[in-house]
C-alpha positions as CSV (number, residue, x, y, z in Angstrom):
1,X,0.0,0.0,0.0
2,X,1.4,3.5,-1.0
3,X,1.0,6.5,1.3
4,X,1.8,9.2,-0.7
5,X,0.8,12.8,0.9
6,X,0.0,15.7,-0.5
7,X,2.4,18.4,-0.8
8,X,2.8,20.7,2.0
9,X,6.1,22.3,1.2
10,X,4.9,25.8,2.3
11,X,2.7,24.8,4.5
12,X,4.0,25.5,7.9
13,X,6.8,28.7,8.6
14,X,8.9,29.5,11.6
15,X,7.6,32.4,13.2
16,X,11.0,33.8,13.6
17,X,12.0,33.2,9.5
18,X,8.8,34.8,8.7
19,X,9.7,37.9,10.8
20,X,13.0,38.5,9.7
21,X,11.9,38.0,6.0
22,X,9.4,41.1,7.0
23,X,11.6,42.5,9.0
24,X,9.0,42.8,12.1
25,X,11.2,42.4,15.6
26,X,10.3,39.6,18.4
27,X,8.7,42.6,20.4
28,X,6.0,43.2,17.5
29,X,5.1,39.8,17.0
30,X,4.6,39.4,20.9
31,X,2.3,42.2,21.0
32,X,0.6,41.1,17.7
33,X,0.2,37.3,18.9
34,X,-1.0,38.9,22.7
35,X,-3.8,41.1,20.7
36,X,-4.8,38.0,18.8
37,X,-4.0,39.2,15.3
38,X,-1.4,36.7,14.8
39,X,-2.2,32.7,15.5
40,X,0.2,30.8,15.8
41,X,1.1,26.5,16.9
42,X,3.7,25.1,19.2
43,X,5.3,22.3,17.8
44,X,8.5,21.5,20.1
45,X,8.6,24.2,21.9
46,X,9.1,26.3,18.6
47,X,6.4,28.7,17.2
48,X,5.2,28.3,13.7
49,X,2.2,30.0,11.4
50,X,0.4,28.0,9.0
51,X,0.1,28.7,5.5
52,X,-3.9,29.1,6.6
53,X,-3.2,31.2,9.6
54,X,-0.8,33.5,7.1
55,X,-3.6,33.9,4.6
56,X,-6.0,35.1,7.6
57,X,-4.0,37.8,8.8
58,X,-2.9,38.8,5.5
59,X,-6.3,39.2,3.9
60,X,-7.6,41.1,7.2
61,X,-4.4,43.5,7.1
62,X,-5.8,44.1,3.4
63,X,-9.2,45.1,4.9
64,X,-8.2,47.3,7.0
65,X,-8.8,45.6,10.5
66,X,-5.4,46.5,12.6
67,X,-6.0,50.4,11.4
68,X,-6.4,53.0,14.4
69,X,-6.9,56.4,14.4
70,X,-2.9,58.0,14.7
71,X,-2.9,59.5,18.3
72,X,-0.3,62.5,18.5
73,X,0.9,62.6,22.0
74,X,0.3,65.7,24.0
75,X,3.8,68.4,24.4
76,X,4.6,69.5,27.6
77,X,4.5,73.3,28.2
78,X,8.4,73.8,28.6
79,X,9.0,76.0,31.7
């Protein structure tokens, strides 16, 4: 019996590859994956995206989603 799978080249990334390929630091992704906009699996104690998970946040970065009003912070009065 042959047990051929499909191929998944592709189909899981290190979390760390795909930030230095978008040159996004550990500190973003934390706060990204804390807010929920990235998902991301444990496999060995390393942290990977799926090619799924990738397409999700990439189509809701496209629709606008993460966007927030720019908030210019307030000068002190200098003395």
């Amino acid at each position: 019996m042959d047990k051929s799978f499909p191929d998944t080249a592709g189909a899981i990334v290190a979390l760390n590859t795909w930030a230095e390929r978008a040159g996004l630091s550990p500190c973003t992704l934390w706060r990204w994956r804390k807010k929920g906009w990235l998902t991301v699996c444990n496999i060995a104690g390393r942290l990977y995206l799926t090619a799924t998970d990738l397409a999700e946040f990439e189509e809701r970065l496209k629709r606008g989603d993460f966007a927030q009003q720019h908030k210019t912070p307030a000068r002190k009065a200098h003395k």
